[in-house]
N, C-alpha and C positions, 0 to 999 in steps of 0.2 A: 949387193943390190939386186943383180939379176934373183938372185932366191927369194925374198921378195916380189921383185916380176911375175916368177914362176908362181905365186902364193894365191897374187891375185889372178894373175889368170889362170889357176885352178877351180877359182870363188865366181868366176863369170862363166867356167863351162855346168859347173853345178847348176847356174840359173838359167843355162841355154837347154841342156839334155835332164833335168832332173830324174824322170823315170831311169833313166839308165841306170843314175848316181842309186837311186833307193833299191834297185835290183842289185846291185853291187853291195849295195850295204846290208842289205836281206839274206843275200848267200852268204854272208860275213856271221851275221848274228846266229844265221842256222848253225853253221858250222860251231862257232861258240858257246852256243846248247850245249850240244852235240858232248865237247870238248871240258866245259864246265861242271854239265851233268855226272860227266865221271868224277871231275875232283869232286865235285859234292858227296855223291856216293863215296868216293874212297877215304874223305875225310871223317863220313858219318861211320862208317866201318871200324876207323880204326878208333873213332870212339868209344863206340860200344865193347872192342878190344881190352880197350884201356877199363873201360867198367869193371870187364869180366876179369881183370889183371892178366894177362899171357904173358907169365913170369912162371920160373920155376919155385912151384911151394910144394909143401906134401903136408896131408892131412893125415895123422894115425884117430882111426876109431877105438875108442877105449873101453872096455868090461865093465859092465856094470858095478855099483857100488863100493867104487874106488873111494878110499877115504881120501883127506886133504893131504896128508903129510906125504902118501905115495903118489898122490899125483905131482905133488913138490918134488919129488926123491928120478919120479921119471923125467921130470922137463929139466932136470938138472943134469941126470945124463943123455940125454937128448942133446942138450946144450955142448955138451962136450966130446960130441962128435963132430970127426973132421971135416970142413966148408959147409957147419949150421952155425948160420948167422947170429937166427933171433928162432924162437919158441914159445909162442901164446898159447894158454889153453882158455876153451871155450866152453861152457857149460852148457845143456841139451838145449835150455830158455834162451839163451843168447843168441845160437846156431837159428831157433826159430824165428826168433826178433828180426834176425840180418835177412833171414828168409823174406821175410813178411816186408820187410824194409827197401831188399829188391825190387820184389813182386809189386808195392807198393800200395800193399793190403792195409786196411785199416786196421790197428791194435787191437779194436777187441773184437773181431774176426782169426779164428782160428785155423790154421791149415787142418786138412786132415789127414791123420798120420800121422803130426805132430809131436805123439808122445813115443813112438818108435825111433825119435831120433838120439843120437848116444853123444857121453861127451865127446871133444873132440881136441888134440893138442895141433895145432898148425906150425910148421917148420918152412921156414925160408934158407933157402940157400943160398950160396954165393954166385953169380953171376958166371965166373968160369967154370965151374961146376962141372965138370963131362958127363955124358949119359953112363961110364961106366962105373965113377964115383956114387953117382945118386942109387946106381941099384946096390951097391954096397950098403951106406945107408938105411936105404928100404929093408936090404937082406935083416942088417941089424937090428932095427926097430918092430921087426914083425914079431920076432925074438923074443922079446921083452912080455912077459908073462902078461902086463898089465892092457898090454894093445891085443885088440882083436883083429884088425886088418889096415894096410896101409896103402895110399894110394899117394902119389906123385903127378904132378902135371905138365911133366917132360912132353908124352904123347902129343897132349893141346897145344903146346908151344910149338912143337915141330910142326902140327898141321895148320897151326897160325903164320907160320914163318912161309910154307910153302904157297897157302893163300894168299896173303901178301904179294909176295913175290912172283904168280901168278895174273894177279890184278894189276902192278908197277906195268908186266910187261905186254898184257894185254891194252892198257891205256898205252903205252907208248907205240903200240903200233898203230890203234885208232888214228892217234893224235897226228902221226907221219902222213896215215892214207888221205885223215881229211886236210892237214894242209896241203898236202899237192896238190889231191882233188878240186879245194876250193880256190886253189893260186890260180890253176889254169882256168875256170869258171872264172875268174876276175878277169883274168889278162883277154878273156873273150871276150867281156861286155866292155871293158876298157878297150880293147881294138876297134869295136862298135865307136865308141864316141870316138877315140882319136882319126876312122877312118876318113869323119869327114871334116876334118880340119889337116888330111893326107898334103892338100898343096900348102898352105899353110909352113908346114912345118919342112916341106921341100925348098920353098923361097927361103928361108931362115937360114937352114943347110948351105943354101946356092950366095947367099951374100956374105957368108964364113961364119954365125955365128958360133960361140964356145958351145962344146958337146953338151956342157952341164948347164946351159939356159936351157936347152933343150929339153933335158933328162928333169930337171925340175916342177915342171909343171906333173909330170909323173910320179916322183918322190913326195909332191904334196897332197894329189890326189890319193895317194896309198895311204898316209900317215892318217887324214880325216876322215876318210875310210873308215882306216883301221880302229880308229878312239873309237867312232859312231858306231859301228858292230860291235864293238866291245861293251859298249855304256848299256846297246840297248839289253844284250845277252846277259849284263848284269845284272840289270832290271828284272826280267825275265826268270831269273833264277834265283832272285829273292820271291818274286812271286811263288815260285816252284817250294821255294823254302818254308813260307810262309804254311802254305798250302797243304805238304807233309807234315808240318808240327801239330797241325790242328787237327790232322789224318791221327799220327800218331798219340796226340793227347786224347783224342777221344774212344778208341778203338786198340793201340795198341803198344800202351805204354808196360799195362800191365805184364805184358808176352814178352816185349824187347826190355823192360828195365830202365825205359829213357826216356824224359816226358817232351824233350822238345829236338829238332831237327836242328843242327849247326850250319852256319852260315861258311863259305869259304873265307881262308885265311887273308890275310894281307899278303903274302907270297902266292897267292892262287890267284887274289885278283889282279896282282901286279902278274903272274903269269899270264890271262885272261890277256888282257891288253897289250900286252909285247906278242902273243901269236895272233891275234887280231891285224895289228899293224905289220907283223910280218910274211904275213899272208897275201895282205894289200901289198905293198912293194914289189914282192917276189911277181903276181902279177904283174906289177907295173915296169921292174924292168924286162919282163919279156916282153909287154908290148914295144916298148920302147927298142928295145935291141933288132926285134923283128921292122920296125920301120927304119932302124939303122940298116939293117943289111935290104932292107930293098931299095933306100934309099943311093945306095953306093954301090 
């Protein structure tokens, strides 16, 4: 019942101090920009990833005027080398098509250079694959009278893998600096409002009430807070979303390959909302603990 208690008089000092509440909710929403921003960008990233595939494949360029049956007789030993999964070949028109298909050129607009491009067999490998197997592989394939050069896309993986990983940890320290930074900015305007209900909560103390009637009205003011900084940074960054799609449709789909900007996940915005509200709290029990010990 007192949690309740604590709910409602949380609901009466929002109507007493409002500006406080809206400065508290504003440092909340900055921060969740801030915090959001990145998932956006790291989600749009690793889409464009997933576009470009950052898997390991290998493309062999092939000699001109290969008949059918030897480009049959090559993709069939191709196929029968150690961890090649699968083995497509691709003819010069097709190569330009997927080109064009990327780029997301109109069909009867022509690249140019177009007709310098060669056929092509593409080889997928297997996932465990070691870097020292695939140059085996490569060695193999370059071999083969009918390939003129081969390339592998171990490199791009590795330097996808380290960007990634780079970005996970660069976001995870933002995310650290701005929740402290913004816990302690809460627990200082919530000190604001709790200082002047200071006797208040001294009588309360002085007649024995439970610590947790106390702590309550703190735990709800964090929690409403926390939703309302989150909902508004939501808001805020579907506009942002919105915003880049129509950036990127008009201007730069052609360049990135991608015609519209992604929304975060259902796990980004349930992330959203649990660092929101655990931001708020964290403020709130330091104010809280700070009027316990001067309380005693």
């Amino acid at each position: 019942m007192s949690k309740y208690k604590g709910l409602r008089y949380s609901f009466s000092d929002f109507k007493r101090q409002p500006w406080l509440h809206i400065v508290s909710i504003s440092t909340i929403t900055i921060a969740l920009v801030i915090i959001g921003g990145f998932f956006l960008c790291y989600r749009n990233f690793e889409k464009l990833a997933e576009k470009t595939s950052p898997q390991i494949t290998g493309t062999a360029y092939l000699k001109e005027a290969l008949t059918t049956p030897q480009i049959q007789a090559l993709r069939e030993r191709i196929l029968s080398l150690e961890n090649v999964q699968r083995v497509s070949f691709k003819s010069k028109d097709n190569v330009v098509e997927e080109l064009q298909s990327f780029l997301g050129s109109a069909g009867s607009i022509s690249l140019p250079g177009s007709e310098l491009f060669p056929d092509i067999i593409e080889m997928e490998v297997k996932k465990e694959t070691s870097p020292e197997k695939i140059q085996i592989i490569k060695g193999i394939v370059t071999r083969f009278p009918e390939v003129a050069e081969v390339d592998f896309s171990d490199d791009w993986l590795s330097q996808y893998k380290k960007i990634s990983q780079i970005i996970k940890l660069v976001g995870l320290i933002i995310m650290g600096f701005v929740i402290v930074g913004c816990s302690f900015l809460i627990a200082n305007f919530m000190g604001m409002r709790h200082q002047s209900r200071r006797n208040e909560i001294e009588i309360v103390n002085l007649i024995g009430a439970d610590r947790n009637f106390i702590l309550a009205p703190y735990i709800w003011e964090g929690i409403i807070e926390g939703i309302s900084g989150a909902t508004v940074a939501l808001a805020l960054l579907l506009f942002i979303k919105l915003f880049l799609s129509s950036l990127i449709s008009g201007h730069w789909s052609t360049f990135l390959g991608v015609h519209t900007w992604s929304y975060l996940s259902v796990t980004q915005v349930m992330a959203v909302y649990v660092i929101g509200v655990t931001m708020a709290l964290l403020g709130g029990v330091t104010v809280f603990l700070r009027f316990q010990e001067d309380t005693f």
